[in-house]
C-alpha positions in Angstrom: 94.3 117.1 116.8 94.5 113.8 115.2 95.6 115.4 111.6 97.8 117.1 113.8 99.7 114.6 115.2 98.7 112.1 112.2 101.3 114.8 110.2 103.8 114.6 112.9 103.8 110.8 113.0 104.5 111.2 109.2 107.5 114.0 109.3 109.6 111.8 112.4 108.8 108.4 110.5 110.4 110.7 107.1 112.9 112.5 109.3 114.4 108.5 110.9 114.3 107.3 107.5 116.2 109.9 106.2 119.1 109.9 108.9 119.4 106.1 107.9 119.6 106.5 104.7 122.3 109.1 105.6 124.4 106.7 107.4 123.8 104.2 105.0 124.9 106.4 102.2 127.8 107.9 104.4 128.8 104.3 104.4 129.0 103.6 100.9 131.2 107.3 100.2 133.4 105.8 103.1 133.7 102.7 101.2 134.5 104.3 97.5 136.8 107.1 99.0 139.1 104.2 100.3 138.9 102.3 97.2 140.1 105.0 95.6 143.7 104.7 96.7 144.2 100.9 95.7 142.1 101.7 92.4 145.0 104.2 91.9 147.9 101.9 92.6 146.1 99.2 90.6 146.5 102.1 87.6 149.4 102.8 88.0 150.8 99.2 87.9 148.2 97.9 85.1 147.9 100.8 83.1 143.9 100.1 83.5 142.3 103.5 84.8 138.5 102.2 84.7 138.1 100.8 87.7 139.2 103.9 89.1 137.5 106.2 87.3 134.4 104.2 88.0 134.5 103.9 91.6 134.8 108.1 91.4 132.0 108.5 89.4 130.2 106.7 91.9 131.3 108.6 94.5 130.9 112.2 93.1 127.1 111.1 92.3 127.1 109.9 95.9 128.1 113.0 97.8 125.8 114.8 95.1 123.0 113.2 97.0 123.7 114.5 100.5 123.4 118.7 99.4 121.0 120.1 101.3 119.0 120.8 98.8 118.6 117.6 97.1 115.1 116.8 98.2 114.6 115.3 94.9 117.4 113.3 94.9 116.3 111.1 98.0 115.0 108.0 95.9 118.4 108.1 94.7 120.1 108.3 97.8 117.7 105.5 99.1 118.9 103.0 96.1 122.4 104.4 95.6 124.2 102.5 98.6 122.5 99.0 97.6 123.2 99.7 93.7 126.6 100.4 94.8 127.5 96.9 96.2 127.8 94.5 93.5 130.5 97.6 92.4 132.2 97.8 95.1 132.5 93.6 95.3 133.5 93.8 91.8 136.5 96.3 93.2 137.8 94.0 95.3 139.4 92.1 92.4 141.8 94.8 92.0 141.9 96.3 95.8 142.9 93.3 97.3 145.9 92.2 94.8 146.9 95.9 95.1 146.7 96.0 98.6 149.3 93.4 99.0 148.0 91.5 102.5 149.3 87.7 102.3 146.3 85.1 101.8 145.4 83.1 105.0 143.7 80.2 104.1 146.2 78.4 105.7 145.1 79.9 108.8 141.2 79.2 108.1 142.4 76.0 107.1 143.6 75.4 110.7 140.0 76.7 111.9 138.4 74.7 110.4 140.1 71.2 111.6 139.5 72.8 114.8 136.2 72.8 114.3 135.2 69.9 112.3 136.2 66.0 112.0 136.7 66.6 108.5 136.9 69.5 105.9 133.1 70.2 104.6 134.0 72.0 101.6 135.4 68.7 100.1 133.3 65.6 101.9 129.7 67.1 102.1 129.0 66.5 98.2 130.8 63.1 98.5 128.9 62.0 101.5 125.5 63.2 99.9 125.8 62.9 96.3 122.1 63.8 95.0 121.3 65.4 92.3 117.8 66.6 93.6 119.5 68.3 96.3 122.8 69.7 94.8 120.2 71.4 91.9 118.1 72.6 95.1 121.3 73.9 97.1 122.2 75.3 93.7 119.2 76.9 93.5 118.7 78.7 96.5 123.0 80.4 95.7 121.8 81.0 92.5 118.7 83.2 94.1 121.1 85.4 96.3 120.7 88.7 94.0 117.1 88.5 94.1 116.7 87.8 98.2 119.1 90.7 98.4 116.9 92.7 95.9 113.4 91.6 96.0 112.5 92.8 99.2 113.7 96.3 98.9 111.9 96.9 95.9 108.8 95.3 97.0 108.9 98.1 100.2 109.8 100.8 97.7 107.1 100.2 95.3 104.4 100.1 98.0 105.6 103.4 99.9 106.8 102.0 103.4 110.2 104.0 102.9 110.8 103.5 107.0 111.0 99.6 106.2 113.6 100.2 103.5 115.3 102.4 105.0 115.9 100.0 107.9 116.8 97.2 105.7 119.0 99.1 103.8 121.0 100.4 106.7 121.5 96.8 107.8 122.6 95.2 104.2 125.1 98.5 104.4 126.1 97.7 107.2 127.0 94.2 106.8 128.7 94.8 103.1 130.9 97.5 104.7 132.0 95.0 107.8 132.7 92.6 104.7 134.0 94.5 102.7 136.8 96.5 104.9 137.5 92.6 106.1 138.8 91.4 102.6 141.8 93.6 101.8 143.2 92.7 105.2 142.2 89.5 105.9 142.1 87.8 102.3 140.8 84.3 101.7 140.6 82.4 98.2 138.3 79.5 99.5 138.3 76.2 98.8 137.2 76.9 94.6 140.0 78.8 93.6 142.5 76.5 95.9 141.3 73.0 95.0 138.4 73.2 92.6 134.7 73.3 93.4 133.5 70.3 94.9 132.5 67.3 93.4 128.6 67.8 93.7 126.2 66.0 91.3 126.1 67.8 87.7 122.8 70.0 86.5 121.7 72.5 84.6 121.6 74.8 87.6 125.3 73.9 89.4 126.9 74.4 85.6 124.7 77.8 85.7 126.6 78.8 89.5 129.4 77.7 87.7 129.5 79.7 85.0 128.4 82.9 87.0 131.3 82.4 89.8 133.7 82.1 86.9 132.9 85.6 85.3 131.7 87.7 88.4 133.5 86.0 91.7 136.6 88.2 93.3 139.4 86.6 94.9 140.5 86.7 98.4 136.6 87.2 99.5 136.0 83.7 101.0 136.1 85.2 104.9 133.6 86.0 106.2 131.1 84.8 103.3 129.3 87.4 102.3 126.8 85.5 100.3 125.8 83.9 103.3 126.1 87.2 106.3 124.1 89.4 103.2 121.1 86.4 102.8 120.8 85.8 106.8 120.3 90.0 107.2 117.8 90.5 104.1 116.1 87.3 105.6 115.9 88.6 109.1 114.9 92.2 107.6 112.1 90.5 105.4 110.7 88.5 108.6 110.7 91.6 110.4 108.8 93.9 108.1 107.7 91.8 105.2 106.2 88.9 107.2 105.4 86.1 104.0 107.7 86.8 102.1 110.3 86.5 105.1 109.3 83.0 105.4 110.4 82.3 101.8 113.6 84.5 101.8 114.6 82.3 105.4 114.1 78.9 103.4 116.0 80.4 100.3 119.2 81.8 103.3 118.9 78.6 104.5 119.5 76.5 101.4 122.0 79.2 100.2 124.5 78.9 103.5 124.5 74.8 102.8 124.9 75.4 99.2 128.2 77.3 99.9 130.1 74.6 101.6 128.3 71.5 99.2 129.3 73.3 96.5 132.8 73.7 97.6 132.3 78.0 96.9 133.7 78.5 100.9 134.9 77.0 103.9 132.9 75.6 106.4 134.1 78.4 108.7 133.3 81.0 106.4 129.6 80.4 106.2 130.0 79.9 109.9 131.3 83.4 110.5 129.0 84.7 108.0 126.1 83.2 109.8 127.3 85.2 112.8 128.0 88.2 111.4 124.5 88.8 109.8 122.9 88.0 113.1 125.0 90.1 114.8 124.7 92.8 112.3 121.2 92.9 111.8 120.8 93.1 115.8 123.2 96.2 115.7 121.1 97.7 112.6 118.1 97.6 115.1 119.8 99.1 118.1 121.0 102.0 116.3 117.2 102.3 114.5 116.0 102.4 118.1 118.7 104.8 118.6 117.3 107.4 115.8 113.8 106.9 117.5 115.2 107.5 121.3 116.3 110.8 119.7 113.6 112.2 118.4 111.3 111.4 120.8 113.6 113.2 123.6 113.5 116.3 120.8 109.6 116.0 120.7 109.7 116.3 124.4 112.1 119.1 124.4 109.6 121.3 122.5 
């Protein structure tokens, strides 16, 4: 009896995994398809067809994964939706221009003298100009690929597939609120505006730098991702990967700060993106809870 039910613990802990994964993936085919008309426009204006051809080779692959039959495609379709971010950021470089919606930093602007006696973005690194700290800050933004990546691959190499499938559902979730946001609501921030801030010079802010220069998209200042992306993998680690949760929240931490001392974003767009990763990562859990709710009431069915 305990093998028994040992076995069916097993095939609904597989069975929820694999319906997150599904949304998570369904997500990231929702995301591509409707890049794929701005990727086209963006061709057509530019002459330059890789973006677009990119983005549907990314997507064919994608629905490849969800045939009924591709059992042994699932550690793809586990890895696919989080490989597929840094993609579909890249994207936005050409989505957004083609797109056409006005910039409103003007607007956050406004939000953020509402909000604050001064503007962050350009006094913080004035009013605390260490070196010690700007290279720690620096640090901790420089680490924001690894706290997104770590974690997952850590769960995936030790078989607990039901932890990454949860935290994978949540980063999806919170890239696809971001990323539908940009194109509609664009935002340059404060570095492409004004310059970055003037922090204390190091080895690791000319490093930032040099990254932001080559790999940053314009018009994706609101909400900051960087910041709603690093609170969720940091709640996701606490949640399932107890130790290392503690060192992915002091790294989220010292990553939102570093966004406004280093001038990268507005105050109010590490505020918002603050917000939003709590707010998503609660969501991801209510509709994990949902996936459990329903099989349970089809175990009791049978």
């Amino acid at each position: 009896m305990n093998v028994i039910s040992a076995r069916a613990a097993h095939l609904n802990s597989t069975l929820r995994s694999d319906r997150a994964a599904g949304i998570a993936m369904t997500l990231t085919i929702a995301l591509l398809a409707l890049a794929a008309w701005p990727l086209w426009l963006h061709w057509r204006i530019s002459g330059d067809v890789a973006p677009l051809i990119l983005d549907a080779a990314v997507l064919l692959v994608s629905l490849a994964t969800l045939a009924p039959r591709a059992a042994a495609l699932r550690p793809v379709r586990d890895w696919l939706p989080l490989v597929a971010v840094p993609i579909l950021y890249i994207e936005l470089r050409w989505i957004i221009p083609a797109i056409g919606a006005p910039h409103r930093d003007a607007t956050v602007i406004g939000w953020e003298h509402l909000l604050f006696p001064s503007n962050p973005s350009a006094t913080l690194a004035v009013r605390v100009p260490s070196t010690l700290l700007s290279e720690a800050l620096h640090l901790a933004y420089a680490l924001y690929y690894p706290l997104i990546g770590i974690p997952p691959m850590l769960l995936f190499f030790t078989g607990a597939r039901r932890q990454l499938a949860a935290t994978t559902l949540a980063l999806v979730l919170v890239y696809t609120l971001c990323f539908l946001a940009y194109p509609l609501f664009p935002v340059d921030g404060p570095r492409f505006l004004f310059g970055a801030a003037h922090a204390p010079a190091g080895p690791v802010r000319s490093y930032v730098l040099a990254l932001l220069e080559r790999g940053s998209s314009r018009g994706t200042a609101f909400p900051s991702s960087h910041v709603a992306a690093s609170v969720v993998a940091a709640l996701c680690a606490l949640q399932h990967q107890r130790r290392l949760g503690l060192v992915a929240a002091v790294v989220a931490i010292g990553l939102t700060i570093a966004t406004v001392y280093g001038g990268f974003h507005y105050a109010v767009d590490a505020l918002a993106g603050l917000l939003l990763g709590v707010a998503v990562w609660l969501l991801s859990n209510a509709i994990w809870r949902s996936l459990d709710d329903g099989e349970t009431r089809q175990r009791q069915r049978l």
